[in-house]
N, C-alpha and C positions, 0 to 999 in steps of 0.2 A: 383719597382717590382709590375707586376698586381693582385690586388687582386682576389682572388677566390670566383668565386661566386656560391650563395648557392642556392644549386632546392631551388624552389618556390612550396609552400607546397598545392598548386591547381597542382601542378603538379602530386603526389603520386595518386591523388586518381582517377586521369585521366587514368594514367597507369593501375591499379588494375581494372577501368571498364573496358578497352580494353580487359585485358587478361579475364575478366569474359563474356563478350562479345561473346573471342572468343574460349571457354570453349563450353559457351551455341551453340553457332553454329557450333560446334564439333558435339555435344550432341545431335541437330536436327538430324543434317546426318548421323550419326550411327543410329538414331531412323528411318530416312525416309528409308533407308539401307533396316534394319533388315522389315520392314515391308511389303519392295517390293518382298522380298528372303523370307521371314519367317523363318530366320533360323539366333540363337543366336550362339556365337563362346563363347568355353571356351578353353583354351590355355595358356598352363602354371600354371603358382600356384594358387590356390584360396584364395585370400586375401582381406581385405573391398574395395578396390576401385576398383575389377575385380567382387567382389559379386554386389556392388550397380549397375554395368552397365547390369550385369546381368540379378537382380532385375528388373529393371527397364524399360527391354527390356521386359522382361516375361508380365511385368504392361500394356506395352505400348499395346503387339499384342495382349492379352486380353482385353483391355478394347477398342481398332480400331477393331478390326475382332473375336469376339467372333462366331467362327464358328465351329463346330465338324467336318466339312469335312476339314479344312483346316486345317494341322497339322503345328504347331512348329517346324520344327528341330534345334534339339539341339547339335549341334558336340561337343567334349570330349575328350582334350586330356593333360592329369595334372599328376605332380606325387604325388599330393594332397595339402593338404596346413592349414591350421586354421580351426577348425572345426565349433567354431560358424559362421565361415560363409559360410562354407557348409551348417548348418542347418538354416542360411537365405535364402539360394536358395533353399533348399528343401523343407521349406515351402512353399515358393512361386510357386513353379511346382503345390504342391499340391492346392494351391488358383486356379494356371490356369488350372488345368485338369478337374475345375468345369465346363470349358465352352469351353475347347479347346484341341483337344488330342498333346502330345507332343510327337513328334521322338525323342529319345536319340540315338546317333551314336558315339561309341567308337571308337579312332582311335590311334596309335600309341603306348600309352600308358592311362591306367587308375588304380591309383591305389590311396590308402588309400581313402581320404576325395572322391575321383572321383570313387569310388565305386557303393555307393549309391545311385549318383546324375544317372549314369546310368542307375540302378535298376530303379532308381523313374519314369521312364519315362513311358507313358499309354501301360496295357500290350500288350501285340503285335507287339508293334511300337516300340521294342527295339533292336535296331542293334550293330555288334559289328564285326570290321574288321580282317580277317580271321589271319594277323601278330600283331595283337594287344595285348598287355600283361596286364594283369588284377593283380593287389596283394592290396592282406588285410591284414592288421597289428591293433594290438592293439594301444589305444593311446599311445600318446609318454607322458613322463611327461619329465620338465627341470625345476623347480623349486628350489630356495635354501633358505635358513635361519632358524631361531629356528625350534624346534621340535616340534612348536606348531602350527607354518603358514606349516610345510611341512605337517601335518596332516591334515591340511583342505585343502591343495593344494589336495592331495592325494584321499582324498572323495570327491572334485568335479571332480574328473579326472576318479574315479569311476563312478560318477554318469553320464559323458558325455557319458562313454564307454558303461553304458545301453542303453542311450538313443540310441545311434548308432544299437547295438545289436537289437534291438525291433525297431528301422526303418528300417534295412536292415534284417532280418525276413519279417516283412511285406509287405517289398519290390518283394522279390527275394520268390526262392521255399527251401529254405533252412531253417530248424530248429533250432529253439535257442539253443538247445544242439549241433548241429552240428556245427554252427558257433560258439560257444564256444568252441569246441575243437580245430576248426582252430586257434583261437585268442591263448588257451592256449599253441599252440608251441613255444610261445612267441619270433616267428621268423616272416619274411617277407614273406609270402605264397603265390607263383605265379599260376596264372592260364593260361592256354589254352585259346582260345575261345571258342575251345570245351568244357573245363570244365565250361567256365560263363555260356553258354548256359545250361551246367547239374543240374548248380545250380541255375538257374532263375535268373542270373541277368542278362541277355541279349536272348532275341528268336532268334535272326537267326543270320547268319554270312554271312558278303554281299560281 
């Protein structure tokens, strides 16, 4: 009977550079991509490894083409997703609008965490497609165990829901009392396009 023979352990690490290899030369051509279009895709759910490329992209066409005439676009189309990493892209918008204005373009759908990312975009240059559907909801909580961890779950999930509150204020033309009282229906509140535009989170409808 033949014996079976065993990888050869110069082999594992052969394999894991190829695939980082061809990671990184992914990673090129999404970047050479985005900077010939100037225009980053979000698509689908916002999650760390859809935030880093993001990130990343935002990094790239700021720090290649720092130019106020030449705008970002941003298209947008999620039904939200993890909020710290919403609030890694929105910082990052806020890093690039130092030195580059950015289009945000609403399309299909944008709602929870894809709210704000909208809003954030330089005001003027915020579009939003005439059948697109916009909704804000309060955070979600899913947390279990004693009454001592669901307590502290509870007060950072408050304190996220501030910080949302008081970025999308800032954002948009709408007041933190009035966005509190949408939050407080404690339902999924759809909007129009017509109504983003009422509420400043989007100028025009393209």
């Amino acid at each position: 009977m033949p014996k079976k023979t065993k990888p050869q352990d110069s082999d594992v690490p052969v394999e894991e550079e190829k695939e980082a290899k061809d990671a990184l030369s992914g990673l090129v051509e999404e970047l050479q991509q985005q900077e010939e279009n100037r225009t980053i895709l979000l698509y689908g759910e916002i999650e760390e490894e859809k935030a880093a490329d993001i990130c990343a992209g935002l990094l790239y066409l700021m720090k290649k083409t720092p130019d106020p005439e030449k705008a970002i676009q941003f298209y947008i189309s999620t039904y939200g997703g993890n909020a710290d990493d919403m609030f890694a892209i929105y910082d990052m918008m806020n890093i690039a609008k130092k030195s580059c204005t950015i289009e945000t373009v609403g399309l299909g759908k944008v709602m929870s965490a894809g709210v704000l990312l909208l809003a954030n975009g330089t005001p003027g240059s915020r579009k939003v497609a005439k059948n697109c559907r916009v909704m804000i909801h309060s955070c979600n909580a899913g947390s279990a165990g004693d009454i001592h961890n669901l307590k502290n779950e509870m007060e950072a999930i408050q304190y996220q829901q501030d910080q949302y509150i008081n970025a999308l204020v800032q954002a948009s033309s709408l007041t933190k009392r009035q966005l509190t009282r949408l939050l407080d229906r404690k339902v999924n509140v759809y909007l129009t396009a017509e109504e983003a535009i009422e509420y400043g989170i989007a100028d025009e409808i393209m």
